[in-house]
N, C-alpha and C positions, 0 to 999 in steps of 0.2 A: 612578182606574184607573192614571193613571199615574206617580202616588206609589205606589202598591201595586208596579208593576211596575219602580222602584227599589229599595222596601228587597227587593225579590226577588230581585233583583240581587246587592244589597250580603251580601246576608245568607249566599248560594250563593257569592262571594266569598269573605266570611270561611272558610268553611266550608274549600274551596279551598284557600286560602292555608294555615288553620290543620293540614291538612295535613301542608304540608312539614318542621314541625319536629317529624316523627315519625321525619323519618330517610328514607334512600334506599329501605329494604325498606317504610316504610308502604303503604297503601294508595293507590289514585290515581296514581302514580306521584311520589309524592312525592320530593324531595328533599335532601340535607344541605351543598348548595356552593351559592354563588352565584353569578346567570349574568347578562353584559351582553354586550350583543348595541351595534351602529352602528359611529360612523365609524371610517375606516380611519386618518383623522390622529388620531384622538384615542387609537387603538388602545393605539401602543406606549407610549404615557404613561400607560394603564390597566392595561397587562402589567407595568410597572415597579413599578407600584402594590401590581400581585395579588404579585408576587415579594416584595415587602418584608411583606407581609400576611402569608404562606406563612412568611415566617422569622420575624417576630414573632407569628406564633401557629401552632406547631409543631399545636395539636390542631387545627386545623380542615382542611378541604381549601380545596385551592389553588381561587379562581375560575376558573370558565368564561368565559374572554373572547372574543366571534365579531365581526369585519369583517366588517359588513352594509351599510356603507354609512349615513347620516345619515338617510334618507328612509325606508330600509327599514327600519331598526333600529327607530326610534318607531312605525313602521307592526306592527311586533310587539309593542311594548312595551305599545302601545293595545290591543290585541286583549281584553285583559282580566289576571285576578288570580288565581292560585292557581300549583300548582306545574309546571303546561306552560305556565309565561308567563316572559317574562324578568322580571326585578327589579329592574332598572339599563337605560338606555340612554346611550349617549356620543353626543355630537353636534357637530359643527364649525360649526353655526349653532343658535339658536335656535329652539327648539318653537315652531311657528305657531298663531293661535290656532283656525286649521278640525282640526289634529290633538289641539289640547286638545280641544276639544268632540270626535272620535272617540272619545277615551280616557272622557270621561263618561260616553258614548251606552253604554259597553262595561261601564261599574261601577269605570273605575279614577279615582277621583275625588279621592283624596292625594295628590299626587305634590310628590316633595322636588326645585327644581332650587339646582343649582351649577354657579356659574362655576368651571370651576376653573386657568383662564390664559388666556394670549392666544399666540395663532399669527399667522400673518401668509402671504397666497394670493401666492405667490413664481413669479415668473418666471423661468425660465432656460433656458439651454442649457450646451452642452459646454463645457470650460474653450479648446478650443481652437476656440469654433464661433462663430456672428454675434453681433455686440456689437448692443445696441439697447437707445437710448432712450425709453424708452415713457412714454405719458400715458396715463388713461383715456381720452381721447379720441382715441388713435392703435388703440390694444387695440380701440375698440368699432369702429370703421370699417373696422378687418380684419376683426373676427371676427360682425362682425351679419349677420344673414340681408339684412334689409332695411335698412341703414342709411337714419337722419332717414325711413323712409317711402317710398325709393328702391331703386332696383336693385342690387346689388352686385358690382361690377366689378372691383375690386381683385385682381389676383393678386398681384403683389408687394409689399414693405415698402414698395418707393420711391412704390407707385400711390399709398397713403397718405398718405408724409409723402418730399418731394423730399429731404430730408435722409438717409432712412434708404437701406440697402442694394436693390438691384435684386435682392433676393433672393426667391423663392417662398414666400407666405405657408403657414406647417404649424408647426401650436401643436397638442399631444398634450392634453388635459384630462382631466377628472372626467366622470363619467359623470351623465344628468341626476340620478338617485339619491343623490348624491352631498354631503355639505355643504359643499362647497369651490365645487360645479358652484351652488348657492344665492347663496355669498359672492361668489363672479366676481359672478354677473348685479349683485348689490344695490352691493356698492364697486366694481366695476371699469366692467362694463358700461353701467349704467343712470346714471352719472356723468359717463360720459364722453359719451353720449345728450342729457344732459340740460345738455350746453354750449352748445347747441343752444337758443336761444330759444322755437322754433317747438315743440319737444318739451318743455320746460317747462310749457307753454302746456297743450299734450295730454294733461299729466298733470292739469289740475285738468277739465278738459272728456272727458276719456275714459280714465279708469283702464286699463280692459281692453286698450284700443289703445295703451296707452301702453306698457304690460308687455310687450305681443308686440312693436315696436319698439324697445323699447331693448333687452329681453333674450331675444329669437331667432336663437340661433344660426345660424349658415352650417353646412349640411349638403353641402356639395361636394368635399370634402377636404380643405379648406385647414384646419378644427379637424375634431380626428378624436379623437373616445371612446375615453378606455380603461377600465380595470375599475375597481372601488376600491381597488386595491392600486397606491399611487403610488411604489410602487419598478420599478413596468413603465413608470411614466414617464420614470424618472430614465435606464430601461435604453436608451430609446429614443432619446432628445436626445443618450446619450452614444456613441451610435454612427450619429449624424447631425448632421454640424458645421452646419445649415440648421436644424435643427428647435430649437422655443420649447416647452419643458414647464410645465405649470401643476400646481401642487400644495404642500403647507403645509412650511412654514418650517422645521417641524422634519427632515423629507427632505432640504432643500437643505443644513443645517448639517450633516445625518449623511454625505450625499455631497461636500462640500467641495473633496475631493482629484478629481472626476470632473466637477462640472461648479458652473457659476456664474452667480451672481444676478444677475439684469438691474434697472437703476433704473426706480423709476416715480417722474415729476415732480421727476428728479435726484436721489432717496432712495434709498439701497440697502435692501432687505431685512436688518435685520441687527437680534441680538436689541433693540441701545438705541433703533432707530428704530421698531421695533415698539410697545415698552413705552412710548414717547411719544407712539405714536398719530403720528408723523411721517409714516411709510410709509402711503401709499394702501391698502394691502391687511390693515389688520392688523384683526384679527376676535376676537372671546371664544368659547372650547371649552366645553363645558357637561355635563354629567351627570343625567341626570332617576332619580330612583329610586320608587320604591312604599313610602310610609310604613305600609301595612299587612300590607306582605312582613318591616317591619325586624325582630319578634320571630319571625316566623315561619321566617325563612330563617338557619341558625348563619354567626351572625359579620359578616352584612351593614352590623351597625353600627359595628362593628371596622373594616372596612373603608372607610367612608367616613371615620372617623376616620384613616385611614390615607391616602388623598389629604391631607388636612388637614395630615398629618406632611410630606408630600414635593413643595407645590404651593409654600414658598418662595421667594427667588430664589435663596437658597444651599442651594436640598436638589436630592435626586436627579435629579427631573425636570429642572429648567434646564440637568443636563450632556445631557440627550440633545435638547434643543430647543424646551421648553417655554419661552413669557415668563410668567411670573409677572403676575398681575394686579398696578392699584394697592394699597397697603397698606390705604386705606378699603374695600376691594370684599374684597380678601381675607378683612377683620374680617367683612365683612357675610354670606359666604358660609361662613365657619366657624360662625355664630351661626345661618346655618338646618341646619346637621349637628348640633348642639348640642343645639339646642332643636327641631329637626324642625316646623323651617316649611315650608309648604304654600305651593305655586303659586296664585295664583288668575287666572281670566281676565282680569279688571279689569292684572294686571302685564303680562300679553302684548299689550292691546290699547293699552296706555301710547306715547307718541314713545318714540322710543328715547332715552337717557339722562336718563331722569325716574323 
């Protein structure tokens, strides 16, 4: 029964899908552009994308690209396949493996990823505002709900760390939605937690309490949500010489002249520190696509051949902020555009760098 009510699935898919390359006027409300939907750091490096797409191939229409967010975006992309589905998702962390099994449960069962750089979750403020040197372990004891399993008391930097400023703690971040608000918890947060003995500990004896401890935010004001648009971050720090913005590396490099990167464990945020994995905060940007939309949807394959043109360290994207993967990862992630390799569970549930 429940093989039956897959290829049901797959089959009402195709169908779907096969749709869209009848054109905008088919039926179903088909199609003729392509549409990605997620994060909002990955956004303008996928507009860069779609624009150079648009000039190298005058016949097709320009994509639809939507700032959904990381969490929200996959949470569309999963709904399922045909032509009211996105085709593309962008994401500033990694597809987990409970939203791969969604995308299954749903019939989208192909799915293409790509690395397609590295960003880095950047600290700052105003060029003229509080200097601060920051560890994960300074970051997590401001901003945890419950620090180590305790109360949290902290209102200012110095409650923290006697070194830093007697200034009132207020960091602007990503929204939980968010895949930057993901990367905080995993590099920043749950690291600087887990300096902590007692919380190392907690991780092999209780997962679930381990997660809510090290990455539960403070809801008091001291970190205050903003939307997925991290140039309301950038607006905020620069017109509060107090306040710590959190948001990706390519924001901080485009605002330069407005405000400035704070060091984590004496590393500046900067493209070389990134690309060596020096800097605490540096993370891989990702693209998931639907290999049964790629004949179905005009030019979708175009188009990821076209990240592939501009993902470099000397192409387009590195002028607006993107770091360029290593050169092995870049080969490996051209050769699944190529050859249109598939995701499978088994790569999601791997340690990470295996």
């Amino acid at each position: 029964m429940k093989l039956t009510k897959t290829i049901a699935i797959s089959l009402m898919a195709s169908v779907a899908v096969a749709g869209c390359s009848e054109g905008a006027g088919g039926a179903g409300g088909a199609r003729d552009s392509i549409r990605a939907v997620g994060s909002s750091t990955v956004y303008p490096f996928a507009k860069q994308v779609a624009e150079s797409f648009a000039r190298s191939n005058p016949d097709y229409k320009s994509p639809l690209i939507e700032s959904t967010g990381s969490g929200g975006g996959i949470k569309l992309f999963c709904t399922g396949e045909g032509a009211d589905t996105p085709d593309m998702v962008n994401a500033s962390r990694r597809m987990k493996v409970s939203e791969f099994e969604t995308c299954t449960s749903n019939g989208v069962n192909d799915i293409i990823e790509m690395q397609v750089g590295l960003d880095g979750i950047a600290f700052a403020a105003a060029q003229d505002g509080i200097s601060l040197n920051l560890t994960p372990k300074i970051v997590y004891e401001a901003l945890a709900k419950s620090p180590y399993g305790g109360e949290q008391t902290a209102k200012t930097w110095a409650d923290v760390d006697p070194s830093l400023p007697a200034e009132p703690i207020l960091v602007y971040g990503p929204p939980s939605t968010s895949g930057t608000r993901d990367a905080l918890k995993e590099l920043v947060l749950e690291a600087g937690c887990d300096s902590n003995p007692e919380m190392e500990a907690l991780k092999a004896e209780d997962k679930d309490k381990h997660q809510q401890v090290c990455t539960e935010v403070r809801s008091d004001g001291a970190y205050v949500d903003q939307s997925e648009q991290d140039n309301l971050i950038v607006q905020k720090i620069e017109n509060d010489p107090g306040a710590v913005g959190v948001f990706g590396f390519s924001y901080l490099e485009e605002n330069a002249d407005k405000v400035k990167g704070l060091p984590m464990n004496n590393v500046d945020p900067t493209y070389d520190n990134i690309a060596s994995f020096a800097y605490p905060g540096a993370r891989p940007l990702y693209v998931y696509v639907k290999k049964n939309h790629m004949n179905a949807i005009p030019g979708l394959d175009l188009y990821l051949a076209e990240w592939v043109k501009n993902w470099k360290a000397d192409g387009p994207l590195a002028k607006i902020g993107l770091v360029a993967s290593p050169a092995d990862t870049m080969a490996a992630n051209e050769a699944r555009v190529t050859d249109l390799l598939t995701l499978t569970k088994a790569e999601l549930e791997a340690p990470a760098g295996e």
